[in-house]
C-alpha positions in Angstrom: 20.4 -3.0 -29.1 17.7 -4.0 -26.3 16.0 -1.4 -25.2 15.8 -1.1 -21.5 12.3 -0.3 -19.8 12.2 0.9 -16.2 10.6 -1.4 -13.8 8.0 -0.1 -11.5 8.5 -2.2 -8.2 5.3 -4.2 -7.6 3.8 -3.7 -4.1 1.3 -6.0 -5.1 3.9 -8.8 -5.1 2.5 -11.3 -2.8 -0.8 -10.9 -4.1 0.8 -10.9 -8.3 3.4 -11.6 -10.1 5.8 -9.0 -11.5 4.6 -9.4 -14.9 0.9 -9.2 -14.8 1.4 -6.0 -12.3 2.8 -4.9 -15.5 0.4 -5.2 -17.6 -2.4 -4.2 -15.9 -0.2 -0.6 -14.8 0.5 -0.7 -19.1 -3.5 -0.5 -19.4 -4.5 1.9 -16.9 -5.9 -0.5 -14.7 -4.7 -0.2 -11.3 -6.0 1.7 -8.7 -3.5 4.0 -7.3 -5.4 4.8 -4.5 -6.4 1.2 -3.6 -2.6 0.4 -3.8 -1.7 2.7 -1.3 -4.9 1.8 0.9 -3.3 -2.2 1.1 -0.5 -1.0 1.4 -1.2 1.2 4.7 -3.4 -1.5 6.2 -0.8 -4.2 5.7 1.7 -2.1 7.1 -0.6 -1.3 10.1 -1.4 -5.4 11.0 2.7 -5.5 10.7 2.9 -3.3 13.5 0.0 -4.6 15.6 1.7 -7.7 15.2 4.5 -5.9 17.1 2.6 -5.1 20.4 2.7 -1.6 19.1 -0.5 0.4 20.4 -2.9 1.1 17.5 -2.1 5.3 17.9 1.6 4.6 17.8 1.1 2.4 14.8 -0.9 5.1 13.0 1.8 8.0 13.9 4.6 5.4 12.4 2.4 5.1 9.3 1.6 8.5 8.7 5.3 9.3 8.7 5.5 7.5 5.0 2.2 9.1 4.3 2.6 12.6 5.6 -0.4 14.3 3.3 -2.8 11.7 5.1 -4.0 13.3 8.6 -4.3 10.6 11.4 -8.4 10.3 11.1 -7.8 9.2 7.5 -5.2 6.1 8.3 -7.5 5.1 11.5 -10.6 5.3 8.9 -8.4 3.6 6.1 -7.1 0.6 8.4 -10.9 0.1 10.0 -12.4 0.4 6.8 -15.0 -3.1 6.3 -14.5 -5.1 3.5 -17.2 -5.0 0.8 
């Protein structure tokens, strides 16, 4: 019998493939954090794209990330690349 092992969905999937997000997760090696930080800017630029007022689009956001207070999202999505 093949054993079944639960997927973790990928939200790195236009950057990776399925299968190295994987691996790298099986060895420790992503960054949680960083994940979530993408994740909250890519979001943001969605809802720019919308017309939607930056505040607005920061309220919308932090209702997925209620534990982040507004200050952190606004510093998150303004944060300069390195």
């Amino acid at each position: 019998m093949k054993e079944l092992i639960a997927k973790i969905d990928n939200p790195l999937s236009d950057l990776i493939s399925d299968e190295i997000y994987d691996l790298l997760d099986a060895h420790g090696l992503i960054d949680e954090k960083a994940v979530r930080d993408y994740q909250i800017r890519k979001r943001f630029k969605q809802l720019r794209a919308t017309k939607i007022s930056a505040g607005d689009a920061i309220d919308t956001i932090r209702e997925d990330y209620p534990y982040l207070q507004f200050d952190t999202i606004r510093k998150i999505v303004y944060q300069i690349s390195k």
